[in-house]
C-alpha positions in Angstrom: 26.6 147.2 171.4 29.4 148.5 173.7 28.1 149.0 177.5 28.6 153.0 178.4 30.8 153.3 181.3 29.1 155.2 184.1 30.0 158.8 184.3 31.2 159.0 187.7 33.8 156.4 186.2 35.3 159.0 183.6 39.1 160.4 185.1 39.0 163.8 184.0 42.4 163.1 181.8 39.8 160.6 179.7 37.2 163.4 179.5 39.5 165.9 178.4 41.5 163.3 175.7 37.8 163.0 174.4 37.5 166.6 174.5 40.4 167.1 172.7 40.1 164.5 170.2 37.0 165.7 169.1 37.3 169.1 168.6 36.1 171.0 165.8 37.3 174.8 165.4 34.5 177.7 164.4 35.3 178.9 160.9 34.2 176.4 157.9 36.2 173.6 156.2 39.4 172.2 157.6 41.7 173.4 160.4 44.8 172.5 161.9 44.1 170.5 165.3 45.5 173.2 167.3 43.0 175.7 166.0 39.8 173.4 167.0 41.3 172.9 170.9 42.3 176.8 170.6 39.2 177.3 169.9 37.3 174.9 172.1 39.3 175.6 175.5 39.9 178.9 174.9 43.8 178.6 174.8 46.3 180.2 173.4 48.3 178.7 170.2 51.2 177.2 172.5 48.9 175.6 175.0 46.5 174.2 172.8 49.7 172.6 170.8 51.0 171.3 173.8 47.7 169.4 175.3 47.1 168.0 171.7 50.9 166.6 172.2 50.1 165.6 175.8 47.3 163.3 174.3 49.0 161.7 172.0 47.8 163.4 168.9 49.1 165.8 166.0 48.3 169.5 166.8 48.9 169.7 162.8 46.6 167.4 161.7 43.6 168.9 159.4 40.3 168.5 161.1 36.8 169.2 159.9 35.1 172.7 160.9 31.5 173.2 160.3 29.9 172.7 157.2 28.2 175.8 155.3 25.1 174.6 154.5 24.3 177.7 152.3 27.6 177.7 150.3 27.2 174.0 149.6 23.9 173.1 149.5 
């Protein structure tokens, strides 16, 4: 098991890259990337495209929203 790094040891660039890596937006079902940091940080559309792009990751790649447990159950 990997050792946790303390958290007085996190930059706040990592805990922001985590931030933005793991996003999820609020509606259902899949979202662009941009959409979940939009919605996360509270951004606009530009911004949250640009600090996906400043991480290193596609602001136009689908991520997973939250599941509907009573439409699918």
């Amino acid at each position: 098991m990997e050792e946790q790094m303390p958290i007085r040891e996190i930059t706040d660039e990592q805990l922001v890259k985590r931030a933005v890596r793991n996003a999820r937006a609020r509606d259902t079902g899949d979202s662009p990337r941009w959409v979940a940091v939009m919605d996360t940080f509270g951004l606009g559309s530009t911004y949250a495209h640009e600090l996906c792009t400043a991480h290193g990751l596609n602001p136009d790649e689908k991520v997973n929203g939250p599941t509907c447990k009573g439409c699918n159950p």
